[in-house]
Backbone as CSV, one residue per row, in Angstrom:
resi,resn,N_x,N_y,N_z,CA_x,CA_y,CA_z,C_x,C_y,C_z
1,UNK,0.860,-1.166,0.000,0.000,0.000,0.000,0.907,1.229,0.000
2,UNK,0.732,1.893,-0.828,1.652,3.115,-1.345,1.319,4.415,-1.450
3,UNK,-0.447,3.960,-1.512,-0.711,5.831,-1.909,-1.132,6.269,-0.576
4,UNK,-1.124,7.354,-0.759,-1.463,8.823,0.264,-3.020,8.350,1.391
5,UNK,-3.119,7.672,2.172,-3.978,7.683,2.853,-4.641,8.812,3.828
6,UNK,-3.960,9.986,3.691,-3.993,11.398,4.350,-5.863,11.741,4.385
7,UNK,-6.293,11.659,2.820,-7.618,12.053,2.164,-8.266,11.344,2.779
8,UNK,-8.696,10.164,2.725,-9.524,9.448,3.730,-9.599,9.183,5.094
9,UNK,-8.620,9.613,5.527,-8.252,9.782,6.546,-9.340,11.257,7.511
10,UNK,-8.767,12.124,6.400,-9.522,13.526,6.807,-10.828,13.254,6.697
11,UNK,-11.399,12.533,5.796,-12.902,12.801,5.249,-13.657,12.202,6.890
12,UNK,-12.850,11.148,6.923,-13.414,10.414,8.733,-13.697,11.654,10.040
13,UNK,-13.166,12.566,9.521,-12.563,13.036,11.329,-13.139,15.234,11.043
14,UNK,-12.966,15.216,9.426,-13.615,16.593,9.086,-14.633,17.519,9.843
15,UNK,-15.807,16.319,9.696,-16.732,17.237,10.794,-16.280,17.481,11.820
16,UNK,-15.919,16.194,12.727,-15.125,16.918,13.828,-13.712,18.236,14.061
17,UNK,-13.505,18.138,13.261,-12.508,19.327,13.216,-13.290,21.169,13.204
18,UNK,-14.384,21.223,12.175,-14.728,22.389,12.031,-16.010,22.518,12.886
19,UNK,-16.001,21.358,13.889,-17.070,21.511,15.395,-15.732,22.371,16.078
20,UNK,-14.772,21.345,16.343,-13.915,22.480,17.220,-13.664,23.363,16.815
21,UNK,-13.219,24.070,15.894,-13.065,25.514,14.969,-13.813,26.318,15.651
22,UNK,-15.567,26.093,15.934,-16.154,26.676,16.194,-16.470,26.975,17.687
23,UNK,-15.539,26.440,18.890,-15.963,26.457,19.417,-15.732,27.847,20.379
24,UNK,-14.717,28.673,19.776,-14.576,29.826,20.119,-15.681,30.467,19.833
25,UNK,-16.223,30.406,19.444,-17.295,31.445,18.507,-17.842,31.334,17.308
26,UNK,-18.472,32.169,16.597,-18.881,32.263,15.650,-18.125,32.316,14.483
27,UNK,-17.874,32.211,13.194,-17.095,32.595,12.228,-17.740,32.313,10.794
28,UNK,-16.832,32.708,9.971,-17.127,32.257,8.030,-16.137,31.414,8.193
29,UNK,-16.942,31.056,6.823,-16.104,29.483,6.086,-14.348,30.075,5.595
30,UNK,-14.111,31.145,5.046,-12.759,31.479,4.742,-11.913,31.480,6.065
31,UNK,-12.274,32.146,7.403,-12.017,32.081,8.614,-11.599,30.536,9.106
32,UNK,-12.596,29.896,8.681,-12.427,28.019,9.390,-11.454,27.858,8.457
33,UNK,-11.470,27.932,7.365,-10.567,27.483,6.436,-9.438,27.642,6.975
34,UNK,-9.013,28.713,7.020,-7.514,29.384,7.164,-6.943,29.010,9.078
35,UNK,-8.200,29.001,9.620,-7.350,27.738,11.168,-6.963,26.412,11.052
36,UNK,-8.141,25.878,10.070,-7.819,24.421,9.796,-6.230,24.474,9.197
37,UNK,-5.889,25.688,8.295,-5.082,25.725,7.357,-3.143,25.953,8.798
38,UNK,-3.796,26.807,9.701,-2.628,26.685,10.372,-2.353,25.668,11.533
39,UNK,-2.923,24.946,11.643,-2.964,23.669,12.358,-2.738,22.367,11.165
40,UNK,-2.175,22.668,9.915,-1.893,21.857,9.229,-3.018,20.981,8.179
41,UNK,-4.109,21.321,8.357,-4.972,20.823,7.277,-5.471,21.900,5.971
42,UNK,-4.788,21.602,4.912,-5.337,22.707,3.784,-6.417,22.087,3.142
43,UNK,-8.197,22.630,3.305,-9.213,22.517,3.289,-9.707,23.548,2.127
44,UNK,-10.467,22.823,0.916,-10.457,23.818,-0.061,-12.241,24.365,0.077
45,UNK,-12.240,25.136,-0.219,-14.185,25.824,0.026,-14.714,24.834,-0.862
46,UNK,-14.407,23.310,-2.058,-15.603,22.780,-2.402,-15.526,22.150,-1.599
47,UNK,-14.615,21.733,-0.361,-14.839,20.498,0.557,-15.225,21.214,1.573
48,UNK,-14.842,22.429,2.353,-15.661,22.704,3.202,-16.891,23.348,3.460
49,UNK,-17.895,24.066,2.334,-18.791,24.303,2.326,-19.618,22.914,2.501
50,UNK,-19.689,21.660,1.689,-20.409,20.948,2.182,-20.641,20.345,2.966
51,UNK,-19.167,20.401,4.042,-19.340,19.797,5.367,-20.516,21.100,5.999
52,UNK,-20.101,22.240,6.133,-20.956,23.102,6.603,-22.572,23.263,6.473
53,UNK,-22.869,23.022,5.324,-23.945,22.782,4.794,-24.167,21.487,5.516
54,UNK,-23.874,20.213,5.680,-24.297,19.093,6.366,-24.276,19.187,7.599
55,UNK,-23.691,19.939,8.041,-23.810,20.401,9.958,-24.924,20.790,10.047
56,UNK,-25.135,22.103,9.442,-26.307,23.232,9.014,-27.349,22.424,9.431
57,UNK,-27.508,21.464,8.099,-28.843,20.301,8.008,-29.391,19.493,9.496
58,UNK,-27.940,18.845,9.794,-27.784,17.896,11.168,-27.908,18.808,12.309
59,UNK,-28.778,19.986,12.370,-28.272,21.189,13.504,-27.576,21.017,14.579
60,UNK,-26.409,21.158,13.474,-25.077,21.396,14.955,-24.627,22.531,14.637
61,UNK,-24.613,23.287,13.636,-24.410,24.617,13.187,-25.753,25.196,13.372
62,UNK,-25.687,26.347,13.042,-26.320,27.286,12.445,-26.046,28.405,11.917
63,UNK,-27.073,28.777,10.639,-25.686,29.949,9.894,-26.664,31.225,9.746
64,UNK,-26.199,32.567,9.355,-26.246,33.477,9.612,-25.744,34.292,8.239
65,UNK,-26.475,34.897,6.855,-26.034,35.868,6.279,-25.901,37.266,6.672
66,UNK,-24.749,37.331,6.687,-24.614,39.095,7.039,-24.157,40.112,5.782
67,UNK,-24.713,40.702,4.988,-23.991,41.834,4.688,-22.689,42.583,4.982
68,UNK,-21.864,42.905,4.195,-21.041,43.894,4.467,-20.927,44.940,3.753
69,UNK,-20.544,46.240,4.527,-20.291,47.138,3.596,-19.034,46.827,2.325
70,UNK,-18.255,46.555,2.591,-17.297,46.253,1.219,-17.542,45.055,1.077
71,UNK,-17.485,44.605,-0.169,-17.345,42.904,-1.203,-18.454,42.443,-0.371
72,UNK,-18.488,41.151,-0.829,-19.178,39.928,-0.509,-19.795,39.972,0.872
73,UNK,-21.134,39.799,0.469,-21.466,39.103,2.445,-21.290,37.734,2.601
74,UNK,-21.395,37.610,4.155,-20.557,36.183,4.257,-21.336,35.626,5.443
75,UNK,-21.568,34.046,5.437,-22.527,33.510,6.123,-21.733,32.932,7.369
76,UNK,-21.995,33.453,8.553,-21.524,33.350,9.864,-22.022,31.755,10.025
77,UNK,-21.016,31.021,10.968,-21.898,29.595,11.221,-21.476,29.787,12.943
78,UNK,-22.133,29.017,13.634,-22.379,29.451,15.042,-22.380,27.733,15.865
79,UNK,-21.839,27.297,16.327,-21.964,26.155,17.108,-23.270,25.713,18.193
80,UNK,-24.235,24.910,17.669,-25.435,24.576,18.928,-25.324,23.760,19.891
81,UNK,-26.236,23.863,20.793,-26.117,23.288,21.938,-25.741,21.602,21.490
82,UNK,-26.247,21.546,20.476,-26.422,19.135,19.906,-25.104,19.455,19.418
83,UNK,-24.533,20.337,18.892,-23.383,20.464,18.074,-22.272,20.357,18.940
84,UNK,-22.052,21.144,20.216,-21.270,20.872,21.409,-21.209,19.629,22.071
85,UNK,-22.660,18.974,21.869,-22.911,17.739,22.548,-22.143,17.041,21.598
86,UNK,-22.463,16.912,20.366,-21.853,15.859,18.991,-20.446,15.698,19.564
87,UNK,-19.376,17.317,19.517,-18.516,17.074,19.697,-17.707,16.826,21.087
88,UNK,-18.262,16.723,21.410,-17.829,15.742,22.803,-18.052,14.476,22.981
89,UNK,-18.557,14.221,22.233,-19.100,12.802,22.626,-18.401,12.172,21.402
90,UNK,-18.512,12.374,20.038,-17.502,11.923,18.868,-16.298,12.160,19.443
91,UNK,-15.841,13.171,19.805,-14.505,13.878,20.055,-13.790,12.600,21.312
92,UNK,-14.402,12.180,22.302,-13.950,11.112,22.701,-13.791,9.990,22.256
93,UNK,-14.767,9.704,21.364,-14.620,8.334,20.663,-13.371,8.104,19.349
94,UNK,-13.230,9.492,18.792,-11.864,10.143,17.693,-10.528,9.611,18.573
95,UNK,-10.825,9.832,20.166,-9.474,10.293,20.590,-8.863,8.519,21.039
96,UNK,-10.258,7.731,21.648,-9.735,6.493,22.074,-9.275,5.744,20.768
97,UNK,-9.577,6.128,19.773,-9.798,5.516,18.796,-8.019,5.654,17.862
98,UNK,-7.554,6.936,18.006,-6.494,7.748,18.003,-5.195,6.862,18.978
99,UNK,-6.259,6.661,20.274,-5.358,5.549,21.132,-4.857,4.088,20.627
100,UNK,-5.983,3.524,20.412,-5.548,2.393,19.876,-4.854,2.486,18.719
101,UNK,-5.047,3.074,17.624,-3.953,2.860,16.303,-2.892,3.329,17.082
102,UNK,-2.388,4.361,17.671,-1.330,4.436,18.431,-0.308,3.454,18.812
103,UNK,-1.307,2.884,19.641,-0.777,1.486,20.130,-0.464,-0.007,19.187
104,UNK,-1.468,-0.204,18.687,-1.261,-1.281,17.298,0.017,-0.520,16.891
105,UNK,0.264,0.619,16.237,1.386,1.036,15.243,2.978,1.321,16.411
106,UNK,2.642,1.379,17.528,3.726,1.208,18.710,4.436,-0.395,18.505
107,UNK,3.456,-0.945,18.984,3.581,-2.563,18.693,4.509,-2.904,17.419
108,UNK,3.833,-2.491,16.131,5.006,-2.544,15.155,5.751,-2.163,15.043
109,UNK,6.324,-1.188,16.014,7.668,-0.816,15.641,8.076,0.704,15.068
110,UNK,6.175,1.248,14.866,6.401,2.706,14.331,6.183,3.765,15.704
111,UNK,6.803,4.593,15.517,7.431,5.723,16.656,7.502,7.273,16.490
């Protein structure tokens, strides 16, 4: 096995990532983008609008068009109460889960 398992990797664990993003606050999708982006995941707007949009749906988000005076308005997304719950409760199951491959890949010898 040779190719890049990185992509599928992300697609597993995505939602959970832009639950925590949010948990400071409110923000836009260019905003999530560009944290995901300094914590090492480069996330392009066709992949993360539809995670957003599927939060949206699953109400763990909720979003918000605002106007601006200059350029583009931009749709705020906001973390809900099920959405905090989601990620805590996934967010533990990510992390034991994080544990064990840990451990299996300890076992072999990777470090």
């Amino acid at each position: 096995m040779t190719a890049d398992r990185r992509a599928s990797w992300l697609k597993g664990v995505l939602d959970l990532l832009v639950l925590a993003g949010l948990t400071e606050g409110e923000n836009y999708g260019y905003e999530i983008a560009k944290g995901l982006a300094e914590i090492g995941f480069d996330i392009k707007g066709g992949t993360l609008y539809p995670v957003l949009n599927r939060l949206e749906e699953a109400g763990l988000v909720t979003a918000e068009f605002r106007a601006t005076e200059r350029g583009p308005g931009r749709r705020y997304y906001t973390l809900t109460r099920q959405g905090r719950d989601t990620l805590t409760e996934q967010g533990a199951l990510w992390l034991a889960f994080d544990e064990s491959v840990r451990s299996a890949l300890a076992r072999g010898g990777v470090r």
